[in-house]
MIDOMI-340293 format. One line per 8 residues: number of its first residue (from 1); their letters; for each residue x, y, z of C-alpha. Coordinates in Angstrom, 1 decimal, always signed. Layout:
# residues N
NUM = a = X:Y:Z | ...
# end
This chain:
# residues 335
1 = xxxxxxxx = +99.3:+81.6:+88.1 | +95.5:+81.6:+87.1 | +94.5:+78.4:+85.3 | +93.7:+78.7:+81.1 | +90.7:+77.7:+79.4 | +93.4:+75.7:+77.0 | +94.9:+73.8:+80.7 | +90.9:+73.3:+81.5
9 = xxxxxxxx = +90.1:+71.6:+78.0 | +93.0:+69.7:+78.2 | +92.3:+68.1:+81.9 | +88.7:+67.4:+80.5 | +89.6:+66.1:+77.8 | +87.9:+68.0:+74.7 | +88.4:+71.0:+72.8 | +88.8:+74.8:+74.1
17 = xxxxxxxx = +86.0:+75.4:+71.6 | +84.0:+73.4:+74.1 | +85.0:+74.9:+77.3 | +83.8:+78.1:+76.1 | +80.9:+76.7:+75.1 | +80.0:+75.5:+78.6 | +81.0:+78.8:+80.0 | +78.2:+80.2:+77.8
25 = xxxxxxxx = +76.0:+77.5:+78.9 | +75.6:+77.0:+74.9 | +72.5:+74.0:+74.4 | +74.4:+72.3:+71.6 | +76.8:+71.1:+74.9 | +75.2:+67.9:+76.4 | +74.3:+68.2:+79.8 | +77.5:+65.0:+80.6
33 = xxxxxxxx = +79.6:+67.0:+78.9 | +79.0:+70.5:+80.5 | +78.9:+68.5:+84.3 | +82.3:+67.2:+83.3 | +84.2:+70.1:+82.1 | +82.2:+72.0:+85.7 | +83.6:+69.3:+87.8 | +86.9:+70.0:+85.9
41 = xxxxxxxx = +86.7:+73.9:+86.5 | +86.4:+73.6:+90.2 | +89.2:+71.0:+91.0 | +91.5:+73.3:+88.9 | +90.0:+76.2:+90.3 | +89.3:+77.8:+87.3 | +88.4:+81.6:+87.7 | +87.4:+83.1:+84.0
49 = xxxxxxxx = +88.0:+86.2:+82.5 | +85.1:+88.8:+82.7 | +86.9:+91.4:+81.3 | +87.3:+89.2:+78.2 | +84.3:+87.9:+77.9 | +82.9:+91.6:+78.3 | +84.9:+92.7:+75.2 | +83.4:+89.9:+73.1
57 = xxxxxxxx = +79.9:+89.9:+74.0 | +80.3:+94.3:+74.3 | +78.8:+94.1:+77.2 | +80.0:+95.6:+80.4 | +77.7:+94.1:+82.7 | +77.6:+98.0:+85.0 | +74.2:+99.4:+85.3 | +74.5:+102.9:+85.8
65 = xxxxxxxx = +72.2:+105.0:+88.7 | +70.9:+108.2:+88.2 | +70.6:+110.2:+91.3 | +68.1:+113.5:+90.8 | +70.0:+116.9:+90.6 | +69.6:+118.2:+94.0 | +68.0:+121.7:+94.6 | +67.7:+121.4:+98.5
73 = xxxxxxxx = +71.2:+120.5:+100.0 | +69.7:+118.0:+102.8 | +68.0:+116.6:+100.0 | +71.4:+114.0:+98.7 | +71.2:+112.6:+102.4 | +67.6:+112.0:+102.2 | +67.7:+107.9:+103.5 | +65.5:+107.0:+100.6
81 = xxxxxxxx = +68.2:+107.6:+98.4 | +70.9:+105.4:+100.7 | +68.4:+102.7:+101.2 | +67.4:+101.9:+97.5 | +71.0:+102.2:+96.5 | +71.8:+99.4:+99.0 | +68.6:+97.2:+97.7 | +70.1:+97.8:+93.8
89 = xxxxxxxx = +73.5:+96.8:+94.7 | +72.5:+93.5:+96.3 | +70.5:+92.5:+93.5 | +72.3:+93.4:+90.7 | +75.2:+91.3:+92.6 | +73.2:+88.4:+92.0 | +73.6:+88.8:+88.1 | +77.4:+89.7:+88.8
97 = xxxxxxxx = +76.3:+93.5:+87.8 | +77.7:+96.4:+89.2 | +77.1:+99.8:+90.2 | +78.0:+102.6:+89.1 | +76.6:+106.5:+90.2 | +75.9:+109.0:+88.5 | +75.5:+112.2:+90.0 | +75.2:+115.9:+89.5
105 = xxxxxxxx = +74.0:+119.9:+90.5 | +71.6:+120.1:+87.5 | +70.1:+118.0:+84.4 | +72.4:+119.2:+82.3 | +75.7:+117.9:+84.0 | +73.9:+114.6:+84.5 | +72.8:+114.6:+80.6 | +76.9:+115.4:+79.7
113 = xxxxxxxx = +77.8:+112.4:+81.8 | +75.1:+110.3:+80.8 | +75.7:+110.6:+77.2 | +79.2:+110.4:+77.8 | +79.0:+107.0:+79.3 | +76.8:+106.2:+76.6 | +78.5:+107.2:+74.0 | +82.1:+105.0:+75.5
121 = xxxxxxxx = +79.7:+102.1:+75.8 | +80.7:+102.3:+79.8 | +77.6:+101.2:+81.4 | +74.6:+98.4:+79.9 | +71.8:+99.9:+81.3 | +70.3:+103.0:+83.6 | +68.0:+103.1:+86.5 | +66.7:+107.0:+86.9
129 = xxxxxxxx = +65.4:+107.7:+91.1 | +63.6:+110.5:+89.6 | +61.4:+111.3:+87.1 | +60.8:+115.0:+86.3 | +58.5:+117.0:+83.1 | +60.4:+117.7:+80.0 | +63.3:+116.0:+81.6 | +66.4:+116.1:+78.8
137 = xxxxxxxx = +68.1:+113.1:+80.3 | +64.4:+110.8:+80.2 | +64.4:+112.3:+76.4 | +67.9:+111.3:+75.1 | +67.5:+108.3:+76.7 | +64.3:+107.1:+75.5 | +65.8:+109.0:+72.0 | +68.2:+106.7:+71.7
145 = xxxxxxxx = +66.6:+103.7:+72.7 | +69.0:+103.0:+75.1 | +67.6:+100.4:+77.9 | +66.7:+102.0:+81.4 | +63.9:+102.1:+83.5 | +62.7:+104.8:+86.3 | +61.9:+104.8:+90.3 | +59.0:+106.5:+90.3
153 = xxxxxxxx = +55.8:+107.0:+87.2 | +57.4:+108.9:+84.1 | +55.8:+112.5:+84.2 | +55.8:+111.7:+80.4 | +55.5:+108.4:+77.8 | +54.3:+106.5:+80.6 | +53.5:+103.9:+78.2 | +56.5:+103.9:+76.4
161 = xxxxxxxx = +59.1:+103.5:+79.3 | +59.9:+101.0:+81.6 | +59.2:+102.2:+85.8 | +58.7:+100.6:+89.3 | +57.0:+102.7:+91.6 | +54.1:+103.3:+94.6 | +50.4:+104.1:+93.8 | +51.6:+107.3:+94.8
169 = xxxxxxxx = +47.7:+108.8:+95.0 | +46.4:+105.8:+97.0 | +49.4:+106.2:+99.0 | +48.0:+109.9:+99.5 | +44.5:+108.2:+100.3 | +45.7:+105.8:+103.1 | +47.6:+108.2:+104.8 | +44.7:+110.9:+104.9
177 = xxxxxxxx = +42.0:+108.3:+105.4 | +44.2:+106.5:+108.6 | +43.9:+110.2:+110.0 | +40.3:+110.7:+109.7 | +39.7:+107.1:+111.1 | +41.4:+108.6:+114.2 | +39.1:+110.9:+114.7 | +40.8:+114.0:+113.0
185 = xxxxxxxx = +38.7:+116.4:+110.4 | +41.4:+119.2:+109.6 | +44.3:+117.5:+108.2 | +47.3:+119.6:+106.2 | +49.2:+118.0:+103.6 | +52.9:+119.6:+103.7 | +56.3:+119.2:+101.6 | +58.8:+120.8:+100.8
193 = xxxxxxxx = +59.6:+119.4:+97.6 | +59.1:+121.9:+94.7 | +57.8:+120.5:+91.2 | +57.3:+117.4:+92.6 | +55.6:+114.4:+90.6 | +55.6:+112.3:+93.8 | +54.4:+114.9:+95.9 | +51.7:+116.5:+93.6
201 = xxxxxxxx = +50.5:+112.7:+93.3 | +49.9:+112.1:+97.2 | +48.5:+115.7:+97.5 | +45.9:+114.5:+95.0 | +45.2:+111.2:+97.1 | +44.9:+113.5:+100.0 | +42.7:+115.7:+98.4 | +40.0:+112.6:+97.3
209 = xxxxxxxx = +40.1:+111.6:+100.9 | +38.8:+114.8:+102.4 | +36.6:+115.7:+99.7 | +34.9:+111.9:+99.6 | +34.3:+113.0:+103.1 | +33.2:+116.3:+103.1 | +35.9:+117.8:+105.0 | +38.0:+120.8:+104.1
217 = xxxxxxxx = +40.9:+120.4:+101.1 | +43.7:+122.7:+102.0 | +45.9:+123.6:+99.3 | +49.1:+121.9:+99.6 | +51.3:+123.9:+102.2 | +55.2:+124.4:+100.4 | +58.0:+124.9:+103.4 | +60.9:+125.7:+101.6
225 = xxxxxxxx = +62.2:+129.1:+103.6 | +61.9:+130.7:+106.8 | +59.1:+132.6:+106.2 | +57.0:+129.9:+105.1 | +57.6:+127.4:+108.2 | +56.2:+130.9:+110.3 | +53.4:+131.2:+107.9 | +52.6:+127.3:+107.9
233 = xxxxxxxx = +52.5:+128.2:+112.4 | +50.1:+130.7:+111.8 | +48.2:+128.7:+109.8 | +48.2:+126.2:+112.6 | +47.3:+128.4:+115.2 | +44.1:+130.2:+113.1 | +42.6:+127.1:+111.3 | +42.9:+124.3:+114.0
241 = xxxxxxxx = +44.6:+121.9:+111.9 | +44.6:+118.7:+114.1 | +47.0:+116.4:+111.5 | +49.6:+116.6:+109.3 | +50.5:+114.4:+106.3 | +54.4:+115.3:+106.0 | +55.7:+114.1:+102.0 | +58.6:+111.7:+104.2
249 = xxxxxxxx = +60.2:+111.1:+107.4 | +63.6:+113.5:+107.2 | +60.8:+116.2:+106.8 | +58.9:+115.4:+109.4 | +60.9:+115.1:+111.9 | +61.5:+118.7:+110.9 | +58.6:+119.5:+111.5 | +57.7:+117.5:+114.5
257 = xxxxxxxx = +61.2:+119.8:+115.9 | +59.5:+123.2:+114.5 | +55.9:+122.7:+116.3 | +57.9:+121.9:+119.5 | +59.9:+125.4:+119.1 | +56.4:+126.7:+118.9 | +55.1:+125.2:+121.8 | +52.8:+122.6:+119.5
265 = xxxxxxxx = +53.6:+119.1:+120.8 | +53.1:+115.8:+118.8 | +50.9:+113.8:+119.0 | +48.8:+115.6:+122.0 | +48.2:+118.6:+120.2 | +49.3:+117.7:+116.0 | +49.3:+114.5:+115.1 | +51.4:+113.7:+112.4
273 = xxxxxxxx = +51.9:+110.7:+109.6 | +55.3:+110.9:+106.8 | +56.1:+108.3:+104.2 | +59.0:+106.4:+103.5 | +59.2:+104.2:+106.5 | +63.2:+104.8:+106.8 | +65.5:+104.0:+110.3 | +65.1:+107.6:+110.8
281 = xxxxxxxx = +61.3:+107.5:+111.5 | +62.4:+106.1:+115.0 | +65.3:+108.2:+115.8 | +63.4:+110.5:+117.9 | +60.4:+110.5:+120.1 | +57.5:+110.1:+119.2 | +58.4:+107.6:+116.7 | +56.5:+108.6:+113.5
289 = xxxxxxxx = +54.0:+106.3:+112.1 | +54.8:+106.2:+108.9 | +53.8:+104.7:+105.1 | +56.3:+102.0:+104.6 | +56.7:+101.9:+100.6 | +59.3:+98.8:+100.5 | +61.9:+100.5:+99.0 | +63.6:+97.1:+99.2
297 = xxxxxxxx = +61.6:+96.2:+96.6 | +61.6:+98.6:+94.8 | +65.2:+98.5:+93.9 | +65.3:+94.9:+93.8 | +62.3:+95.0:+91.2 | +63.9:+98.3:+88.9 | +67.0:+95.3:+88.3 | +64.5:+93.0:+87.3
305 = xxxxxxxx = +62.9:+95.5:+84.5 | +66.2:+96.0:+83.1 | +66.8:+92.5:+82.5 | +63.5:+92.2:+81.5 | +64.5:+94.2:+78.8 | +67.9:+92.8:+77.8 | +66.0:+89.7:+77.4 | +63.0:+91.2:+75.4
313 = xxxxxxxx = +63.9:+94.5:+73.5 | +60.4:+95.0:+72.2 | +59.1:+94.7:+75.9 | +58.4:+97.7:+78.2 | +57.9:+96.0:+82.1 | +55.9:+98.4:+84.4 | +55.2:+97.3:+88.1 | +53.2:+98.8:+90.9
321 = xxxxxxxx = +54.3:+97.6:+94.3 | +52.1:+97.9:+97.6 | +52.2:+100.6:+100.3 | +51.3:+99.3:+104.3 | +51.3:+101.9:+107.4 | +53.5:+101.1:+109.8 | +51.7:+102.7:+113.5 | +53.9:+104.1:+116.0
329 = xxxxxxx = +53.3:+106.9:+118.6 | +53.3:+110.4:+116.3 | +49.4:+110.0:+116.1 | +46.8:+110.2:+118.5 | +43.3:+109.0:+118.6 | +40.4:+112.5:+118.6 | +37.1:+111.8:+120.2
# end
């Protein structure tokens, strides 16, 4: 049988009053008195309730995660997605939070549950791994003043809303200026993520790099269907693209597979350079040299910004955190 606050006061010798008092770590408890009625807890063994504490403070202590509504079908087993999940599970542990997921096809089922779980006082807090323009979950969210913060730079109210994320144009810049150090002068940015902030971002960090240099700025090459991978070959073939700047590592592997079906091998004749720095980068051969954006961090970091904000309402944290390339054999040095 689990051991009562009343069978803890009573051991201790004061009143239940106090015990819960110390369980709040209240500072009208001396610091003899809380050690005492500790020392008390853990001969007894004393476990307490969360669920009842929960009800009285209203708090639930589940932060909910809100995954982006996938267009591509690949795109849900992307390893960012697995890896930041992992990173915000271990640190909201360390607060005794939990996770919970939210998930769906399109904005509007996410909105539905969102507000849903809102609305039944389910979940604390959210943490958004997207951020997208004119985005209805972002608006009722920041509507209701409901506490949340984003993975990645709000497309809007970036002042007014809490985010962690990469300096996702100097991320753009060190990826494109790593190629040119090697010795490469026509280097293609390519993605095959549609509407994307991210992606739009590093295209723009590639495109300062090339320009600061006088080289040529392709426009950004979309692969989203057949036709475009044969397009994106031809493309290849006719402008002597030497390097490739792929938007992560699931995609480029992708493409490292499509230039070998077309006879292009990597890195002898395309070098290429991806983002993300996941396990996957060195599932295959060449290993892919890779941005490593610490996406350890950056889960660990969006729990800290929601506490942030339990603590302070009237605060709004924001925090950049650092990029590093991480060299491996996918890109070769051009006299």
């Amino acid at each position: 049988m689990a051991v009562t606050i009343k069978e803890v006061a009573k051991a201790a010798g004061v009143a239940p009053s106090t015990v819960s008092r110390v369980l709040k770590d209240n500072p009208s408890i001396s610091r003899e008195t809380k050690e005492k009625v500790q020392a008390v807890m853990k001969r007894l063994g004393y476990v307490p309730n969360v669920a009842a504490q929960n009800l009285v403070n209203r708090r639930s202590n589940i932060y909910a995660v809100i995954m982006p509504p996938f267009k591509r079908k690949e795109a849900s087993s992307e390893p960012f997605f697995i890896d930041i999940l992992m990173a915000i599970s271990q640190e909201a542990l360390k607060y005794n939070k939990t996770i919970s997921v939210v998930a769906g096809s399109n904005s509007e089922e996410l909105l539905a549950t969102v507000q849903l779980m809102n609305r039944q006082k389910r979940v604390d807090a959210f943490i958004m791994l997207y951020s997208s323009e004119k985005d209805p979950v972002i608006d009722y969210l920041y509507q209701e003043k409901v506490v949340f913060t984003i993975v990645g730079r709000p497309v809007e109210r970036a002042n007014e809303i809490s985010y962690v994320d990469n300096d996702n144009v100097l991320l753009g810049q060190t990826a494109t200026e790593y190629l040119i150090e090697k010795g490469h002068r026509d280097i293609a940015f390519v993605t095959n993520h549609e509407s994307n902030h991210i992606s739009k971002s590093r295209y723009n960090g590639y495109a300062i790099a090339t320009m600061q240099r006088g080289l040529l700025t392709h426009g950004e090459f979309l692969l989203v269907n057949s036709m475009d991978y044969i397009e994106f070959i031809k493309k290849l073939e006719s402008n002597q693209i030497t390097a490739i700047f792929a938007i992560d590592d699931l995609f480029a592997i992708r493409l490292v597979q499509l230039l070998a079906y077309n006879g292009l091998h990597v890195p002898d004749d395309v070098s290429v350079i991806s983002t993300n720095n996941s396990a996957i980068a060195t599932t295959i051969h060449p290993y892919l040299t890779s941005i490593d954006i610490d996406v350890n961090e950056l889960g660990k970091s969006a729990i800290q910004l929601i506490l942030q904000q339990e603590e302070n309402e009237t605060k709004i944290p924001k925090l950049i955190i650092s990029h590093q390339i991480i060299e491996r054999e996918s890109v070769k040095k051009r006299n």
